[in-house]
C-alpha positions as CSV (number, residue, x, y, z in Angstrom):
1,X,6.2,12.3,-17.7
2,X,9.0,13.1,-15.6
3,X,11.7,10.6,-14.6
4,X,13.6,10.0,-11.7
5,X,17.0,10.6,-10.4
6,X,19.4,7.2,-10.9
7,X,22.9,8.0,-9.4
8,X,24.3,4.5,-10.5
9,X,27.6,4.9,-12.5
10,X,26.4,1.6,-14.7
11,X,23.1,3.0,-15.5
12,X,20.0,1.4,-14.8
13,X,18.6,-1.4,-17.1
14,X,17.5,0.2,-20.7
15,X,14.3,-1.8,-19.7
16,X,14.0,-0.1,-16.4
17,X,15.2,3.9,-17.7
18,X,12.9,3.4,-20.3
19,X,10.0,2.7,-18.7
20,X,10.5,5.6,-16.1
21,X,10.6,8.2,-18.7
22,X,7.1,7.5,-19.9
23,X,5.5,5.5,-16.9
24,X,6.5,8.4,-14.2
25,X,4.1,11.2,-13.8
26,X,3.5,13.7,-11.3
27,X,0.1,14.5,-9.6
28,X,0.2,18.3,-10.7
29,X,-0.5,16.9,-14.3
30,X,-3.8,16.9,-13.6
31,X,-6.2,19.0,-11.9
32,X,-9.6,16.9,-10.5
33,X,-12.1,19.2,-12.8
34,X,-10.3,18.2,-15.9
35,X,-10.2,14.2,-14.4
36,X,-13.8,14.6,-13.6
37,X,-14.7,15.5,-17.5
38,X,-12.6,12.7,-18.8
39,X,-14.0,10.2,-16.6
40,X,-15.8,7.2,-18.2
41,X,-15.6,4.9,-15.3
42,X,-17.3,5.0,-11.3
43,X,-14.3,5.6,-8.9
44,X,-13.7,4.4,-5.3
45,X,-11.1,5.9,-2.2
46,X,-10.5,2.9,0.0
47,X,-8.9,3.6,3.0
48,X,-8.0,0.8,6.0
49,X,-8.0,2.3,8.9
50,X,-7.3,0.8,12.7
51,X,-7.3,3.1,15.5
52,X,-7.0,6.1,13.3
53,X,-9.5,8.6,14.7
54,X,-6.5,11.8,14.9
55,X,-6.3,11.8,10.8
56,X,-9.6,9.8,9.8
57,X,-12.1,12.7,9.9
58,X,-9.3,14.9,7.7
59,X,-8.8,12.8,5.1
60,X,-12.5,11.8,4.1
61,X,-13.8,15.3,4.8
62,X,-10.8,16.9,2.5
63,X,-11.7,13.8,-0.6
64,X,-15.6,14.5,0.0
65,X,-15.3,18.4,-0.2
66,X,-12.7,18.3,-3.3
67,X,-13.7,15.7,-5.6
68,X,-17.2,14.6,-4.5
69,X,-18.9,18.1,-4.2
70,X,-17.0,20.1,-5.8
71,X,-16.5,18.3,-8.9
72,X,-17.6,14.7,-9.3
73,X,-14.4,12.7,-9.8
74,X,-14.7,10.0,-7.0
75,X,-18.5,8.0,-6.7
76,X,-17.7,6.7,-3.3
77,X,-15.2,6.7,-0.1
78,X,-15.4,3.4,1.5
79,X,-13.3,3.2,5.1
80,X,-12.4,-0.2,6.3
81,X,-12.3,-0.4,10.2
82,X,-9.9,-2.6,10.8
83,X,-10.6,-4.0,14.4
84,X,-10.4,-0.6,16.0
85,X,-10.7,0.2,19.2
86,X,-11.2,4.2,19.5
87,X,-14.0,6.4,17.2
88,X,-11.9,5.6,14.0
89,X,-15.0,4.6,12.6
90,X,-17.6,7.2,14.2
91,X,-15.6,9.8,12.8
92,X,-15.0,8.2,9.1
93,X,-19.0,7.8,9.3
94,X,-19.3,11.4,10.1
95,X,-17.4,12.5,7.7
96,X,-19.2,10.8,5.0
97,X,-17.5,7.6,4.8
98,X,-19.2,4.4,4.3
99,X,-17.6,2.3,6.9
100,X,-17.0,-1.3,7.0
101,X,-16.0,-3.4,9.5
102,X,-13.4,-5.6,8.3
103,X,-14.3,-8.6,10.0
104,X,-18.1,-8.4,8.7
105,X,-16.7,-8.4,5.1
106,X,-14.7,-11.5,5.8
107,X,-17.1,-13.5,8.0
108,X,-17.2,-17.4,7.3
109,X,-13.7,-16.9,6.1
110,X,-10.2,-17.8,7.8
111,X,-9.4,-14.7,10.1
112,X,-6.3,-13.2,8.6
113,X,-4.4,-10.1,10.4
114,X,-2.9,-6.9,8.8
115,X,-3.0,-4.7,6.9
116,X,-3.7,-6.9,3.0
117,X,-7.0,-8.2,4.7
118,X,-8.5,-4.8,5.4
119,X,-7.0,-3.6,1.7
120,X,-9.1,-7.3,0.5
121,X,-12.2,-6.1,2.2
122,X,-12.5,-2.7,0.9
123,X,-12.0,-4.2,-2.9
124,X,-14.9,-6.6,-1.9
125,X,-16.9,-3.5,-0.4
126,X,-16.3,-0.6,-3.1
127,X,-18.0,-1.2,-6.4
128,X,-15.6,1.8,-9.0
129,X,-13.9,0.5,-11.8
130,X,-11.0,2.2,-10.4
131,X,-10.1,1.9,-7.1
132,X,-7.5,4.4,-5.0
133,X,-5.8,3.2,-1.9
134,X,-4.8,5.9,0.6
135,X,-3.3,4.8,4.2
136,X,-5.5,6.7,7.1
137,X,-2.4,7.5,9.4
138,X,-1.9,10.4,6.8
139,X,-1.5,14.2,8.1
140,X,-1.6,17.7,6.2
141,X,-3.5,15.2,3.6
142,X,-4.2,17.0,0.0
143,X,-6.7,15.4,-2.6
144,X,-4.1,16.1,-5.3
145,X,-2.5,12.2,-4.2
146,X,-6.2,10.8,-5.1
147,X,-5.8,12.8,-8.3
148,X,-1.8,12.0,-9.4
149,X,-3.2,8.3,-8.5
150,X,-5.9,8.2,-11.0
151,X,-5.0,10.3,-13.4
152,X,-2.7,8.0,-15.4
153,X,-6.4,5.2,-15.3
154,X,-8.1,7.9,-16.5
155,X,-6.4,9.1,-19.0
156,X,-4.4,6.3,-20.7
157,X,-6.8,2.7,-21.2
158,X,-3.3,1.3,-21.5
159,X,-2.1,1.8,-17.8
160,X,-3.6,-1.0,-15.4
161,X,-1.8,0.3,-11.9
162,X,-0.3,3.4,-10.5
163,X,1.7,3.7,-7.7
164,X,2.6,6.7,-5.5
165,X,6.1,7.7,-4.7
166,X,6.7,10.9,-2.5
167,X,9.3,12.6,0.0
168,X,9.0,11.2,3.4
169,X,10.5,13.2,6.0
170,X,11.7,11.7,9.1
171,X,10.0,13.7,12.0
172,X,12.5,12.9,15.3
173,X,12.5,15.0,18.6
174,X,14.7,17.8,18.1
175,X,15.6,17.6,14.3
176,X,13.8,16.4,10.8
177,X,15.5,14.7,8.4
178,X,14.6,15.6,5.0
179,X,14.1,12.2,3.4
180,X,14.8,9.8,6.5
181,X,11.3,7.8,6.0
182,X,11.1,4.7,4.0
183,X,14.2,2.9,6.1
184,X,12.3,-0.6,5.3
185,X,12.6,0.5,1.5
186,X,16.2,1.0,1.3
187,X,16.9,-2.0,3.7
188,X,15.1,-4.6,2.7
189,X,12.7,-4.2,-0.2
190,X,14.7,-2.3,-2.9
191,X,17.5,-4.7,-2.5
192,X,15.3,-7.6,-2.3
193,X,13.8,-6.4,-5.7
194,X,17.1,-5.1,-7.2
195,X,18.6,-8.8,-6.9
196,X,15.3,-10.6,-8.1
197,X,13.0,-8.6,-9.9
198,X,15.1,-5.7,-11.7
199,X,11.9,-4.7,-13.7
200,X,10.6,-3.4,-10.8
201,X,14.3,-1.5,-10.0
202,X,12.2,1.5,-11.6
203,X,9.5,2.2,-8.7
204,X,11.1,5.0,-6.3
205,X,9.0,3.6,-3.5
206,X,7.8,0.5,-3.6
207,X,6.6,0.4,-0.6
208,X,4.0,3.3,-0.6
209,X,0.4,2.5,0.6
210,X,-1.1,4.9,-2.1
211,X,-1.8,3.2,-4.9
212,X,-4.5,2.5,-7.7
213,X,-5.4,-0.1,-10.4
214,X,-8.8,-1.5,-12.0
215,X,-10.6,-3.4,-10.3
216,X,-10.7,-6.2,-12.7
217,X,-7.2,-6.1,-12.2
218,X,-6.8,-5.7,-9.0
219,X,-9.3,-8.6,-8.5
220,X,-7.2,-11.1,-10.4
221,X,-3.6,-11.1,-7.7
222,X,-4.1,-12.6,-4.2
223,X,-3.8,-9.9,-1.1
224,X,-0.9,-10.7,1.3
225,X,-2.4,-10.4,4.9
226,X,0.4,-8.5,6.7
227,X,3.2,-6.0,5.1
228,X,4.7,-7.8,2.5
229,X,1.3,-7.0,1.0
230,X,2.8,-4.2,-1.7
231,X,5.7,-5.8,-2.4
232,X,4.0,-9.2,-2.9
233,X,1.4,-6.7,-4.9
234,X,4.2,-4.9,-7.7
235,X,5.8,-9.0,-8.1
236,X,2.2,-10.3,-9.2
237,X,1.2,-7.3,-11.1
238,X,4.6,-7.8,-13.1
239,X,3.6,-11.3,-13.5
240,X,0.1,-10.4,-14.8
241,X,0.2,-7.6,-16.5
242,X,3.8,-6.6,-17.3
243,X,5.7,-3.7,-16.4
244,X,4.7,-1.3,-19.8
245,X,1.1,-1.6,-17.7
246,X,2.6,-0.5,-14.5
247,X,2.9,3.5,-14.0
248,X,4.2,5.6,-10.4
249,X,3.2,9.5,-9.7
250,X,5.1,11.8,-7.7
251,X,2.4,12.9,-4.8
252,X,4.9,15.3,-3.3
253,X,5.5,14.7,0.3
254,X,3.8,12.3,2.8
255,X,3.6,13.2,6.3
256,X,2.5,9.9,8.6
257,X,3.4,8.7,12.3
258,X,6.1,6.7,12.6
259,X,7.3,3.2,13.7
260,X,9.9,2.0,16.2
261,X,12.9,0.0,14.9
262,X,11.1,-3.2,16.2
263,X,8.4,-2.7,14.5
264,X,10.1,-1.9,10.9
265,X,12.0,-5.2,11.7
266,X,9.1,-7.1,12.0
267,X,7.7,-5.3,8.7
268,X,10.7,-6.3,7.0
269,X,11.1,-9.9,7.9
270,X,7.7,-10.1,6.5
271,X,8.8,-8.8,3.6
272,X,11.4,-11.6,3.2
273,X,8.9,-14.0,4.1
274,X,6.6,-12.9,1.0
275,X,9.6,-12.5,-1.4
276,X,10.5,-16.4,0.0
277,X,6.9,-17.3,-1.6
278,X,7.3,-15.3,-4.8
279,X,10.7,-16.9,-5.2
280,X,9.3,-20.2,-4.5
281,X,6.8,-19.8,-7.6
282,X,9.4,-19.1,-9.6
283,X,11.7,-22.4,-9.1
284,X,14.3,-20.1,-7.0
285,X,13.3,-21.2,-3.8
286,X,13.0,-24.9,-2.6
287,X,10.0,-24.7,-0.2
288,X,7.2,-22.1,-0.1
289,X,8.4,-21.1,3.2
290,X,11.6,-20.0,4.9
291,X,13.0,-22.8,7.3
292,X,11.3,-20.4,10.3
293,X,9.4,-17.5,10.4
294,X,9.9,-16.7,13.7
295,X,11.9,-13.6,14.8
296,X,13.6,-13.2,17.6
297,X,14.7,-9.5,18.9
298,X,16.5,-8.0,22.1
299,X,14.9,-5.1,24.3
300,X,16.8,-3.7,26.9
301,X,15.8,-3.7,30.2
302,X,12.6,-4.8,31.5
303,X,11.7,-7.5,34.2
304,X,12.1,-10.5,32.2
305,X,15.5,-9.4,31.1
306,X,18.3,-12.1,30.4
307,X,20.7,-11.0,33.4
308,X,23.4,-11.9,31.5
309,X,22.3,-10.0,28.2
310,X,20.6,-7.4,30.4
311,X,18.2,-7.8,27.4
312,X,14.8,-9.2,27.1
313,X,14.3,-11.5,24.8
314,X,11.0,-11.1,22.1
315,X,10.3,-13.6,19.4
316,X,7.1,-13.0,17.1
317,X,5.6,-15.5,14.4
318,X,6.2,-12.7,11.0
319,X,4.4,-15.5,9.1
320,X,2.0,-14.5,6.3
321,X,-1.8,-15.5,4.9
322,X,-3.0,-14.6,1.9
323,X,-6.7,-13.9,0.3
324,X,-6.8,-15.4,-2.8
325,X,-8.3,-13.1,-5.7
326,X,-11.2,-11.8,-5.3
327,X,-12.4,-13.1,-8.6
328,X,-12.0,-16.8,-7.3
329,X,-14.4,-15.9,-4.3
330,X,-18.2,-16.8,-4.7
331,X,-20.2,-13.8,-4.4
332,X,-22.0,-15.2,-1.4
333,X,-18.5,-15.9,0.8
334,X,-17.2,-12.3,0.6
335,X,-20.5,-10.3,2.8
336,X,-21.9,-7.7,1.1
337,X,-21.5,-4.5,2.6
C-alpha cells in the first residue's frame, strides 16, 4: 500500500498516518483477471447519470468489453437515469446497460432531487455484494478505476469501503492546470473534516464520486439527496464501521466537465448544510438545521440587475433530504427494477 504526501510541519495524527500506510492502495495492484479468480461475491457498476449521453455509451461499453467479456469480474452494470432529458439512457441501453429510471425506483416515495437519490436507487436496483460507483460525466474512462475500487473488497474480508482519490486537472480555455479540480475539496470539505472529524483527515479526496463498499454495508447509512451525499457518506461510514474498515485507491487521473463558481458554491453550502446535521447528531450543533439554508449569490449583469449593485441578485434553497437506509425500507416501497 502506498501512502500519501502530508506536507504539514506537525505531522498528521499517528491515527490518521497510520492508517494511510496500510489503507491506501493504488489501482495498478491489481489487474481484473487476477480480481476475477479471486472473486467469491456477484459485483455491480452503478452509474447515475442525467443528461449524460457525450460519455454514457463510453463508459459502459469500455466496463462491458474489459471486465464482463473478457474476464468475468463485474455480473452487472446498472445506469440510473436520473430525470434526463437527451438519449442518456438510449445509449447506456445500447451499450449494455440495464437502465433505470430513477423516479420508477422511488415511486410512492417523497420525490427527493440530486445526485444521493439516483446513487439510493441504483443500490435498490443492483443486486452484487459489492457495489462500485462511477460518475457518468467521465471522459478518456479506463476500467482500471472499477478494478483499484474493488480490489481492496476482494481481496481483504476486512475492508468494508473504498474510496477513489485521483489527479484532477483543471481544463480552462487557453491553459490546464495540473491539479486545479477539486476547488470544493480544499475549500470547504477538507477543512470542514480537518476541524470535526480528523479520522477522516487521511482521505486525499473526499469528495470523489468513485467509490465502493458491500452492500450490506452500504444498505445500513442513509443517502443524502444532493451533494453533501459523500461527505455525509465517509462521517456515517466512520460512525458504523470505523476508520481501520475504510480504505482509498489511487485511480490515476480523472478527466470530467466542469462546474461554474456558482455552482461549486451551491455544492459547497450543501456540504455545510449536511456537516450542520452530522454535527447536530453528535451534540455539537443545537438544531438539526442551520438558522437558513438559503443562499443568496450576485451575477453581474442581466435584466433584473440591482442598478445600484449592477448585479442580479440569485437566492437558491441548498436544503437537503435524505433516504433512509435501504435496509429500513420494505421490499415492496422501493420498486423492483
Amino acid at each position: 500500500m502506498q501512502q500519501p504526501h502530508m506536507s504539514n510541519p506537525s505531522g498528521p495524527l499517528p491515527v490518521v498516518e497510520a492508517w494511510a500506510t496500510y489503507r491506501t492502495g493504488n489501482a495498478n495492484q491489481w489487474t481484473a483477471a487476477e480480481l476475477a479468480a479471486t472473486k467469491k461475491d456477484r459485483v455491480s457498476v452503478v452509474i447515475p447519470a442525467r443528461n449524460e449521453q457525450d460519455t454514457i455509451g463510453d463508459i459502459v461499453s469500455v466496463i462491458r468489453r474489459d471486465l464482463i467479456e473478457r474476464v468475468q469480474l463485474v455480473d452487472e452494470i446498472v445506469v440510473v437515469d436520473s430525470r434526463s432529458t437527451d438519449a442518456t439512457a438510449m445509449l447506456a441501453r445500447a451499450a449494455g446497460a440495464r437502465v433505470v429510471a430513477q423516479d420508477d425506483m422511488t415511486r410512492g416515495l417523497p420525490r427527493m432531487e440530486g445526485k444521493g437519490d439516483a446513487l439510493w436507487s441504483g443500490l435498490a436496483a443492483s443486486t452484487g455484494d459489492i457495489v462500485a460507483f462511477v460518475d457518468g460525466d467521465l471522459r478518456d474512462f479506463s476500467s482500471t478505476f472499477v478494478t483499484g475500487l474493488v480490489g481492496p473488497l476482494v481481496t481483504n474480508r476486512s475492508v468494508e469501503f473504498v474510496k477513489g482519490f485521483y489527479h484532477r486537472p483543471l481544463v480552462g480555455a487557453t491553459s490546464v492546470e495540473v491539479d486545479g479540480g477539486g476547488r470544493v475539496t480544499e475549500l470547504s470539505a477538507r477543512p470542514l473534516i480537518n476541524l470535526f472529524w480528523p479520522e477522516l483527515a487521511g482521505f486525499v479526496q473526499p469528495l470523489a464520486g468513485e467509490y465502493a463498499g458491500r452492500r450490506h454495508t452500504l444498505e445500513s447509512i442513509p443517502f443524502v439527496s444532493g451533494y453533501g451525499v459523500e461527505i455525509a457518506m465517509l462521517i456515517d461510514l466512520l460512525d458504523l464501521v470505523g476508520l481501520d474498515a475504510l480504505a482509498q485507491v489511487d485511480l490515476g487521473e480523472r478527466h470530467h466537465r466542469h462546474q461554474t463558481i456558482d455552482a461549486l458554491g451551491r455544492m459547497s453550502a450543501q456540504i455545510m448544510v449536511t456537516a450542520w446535521s452530522r454535527l447536530h447528531r453528535h451534540g455539537l450543533a443545537t438544531t438539526p438545521v442551520p438558522p437558513t439554508t438559503l443562499l443568496t449569490q450576485f451575477q453581474r449583469g442581466g435584466e433584473d440587475a440591482l442598478p445600484h449593485l449592477n448585479r442580479q441578485v440569485v437566492v437558491s434553497d441548498v436544503s437537503v433530504d435524505e433516504r433512509p437506509p435501504l435496509v429500513t425500507v420494505p421490499r415492496p416501497a422501493v420498486r423492483a427494477a
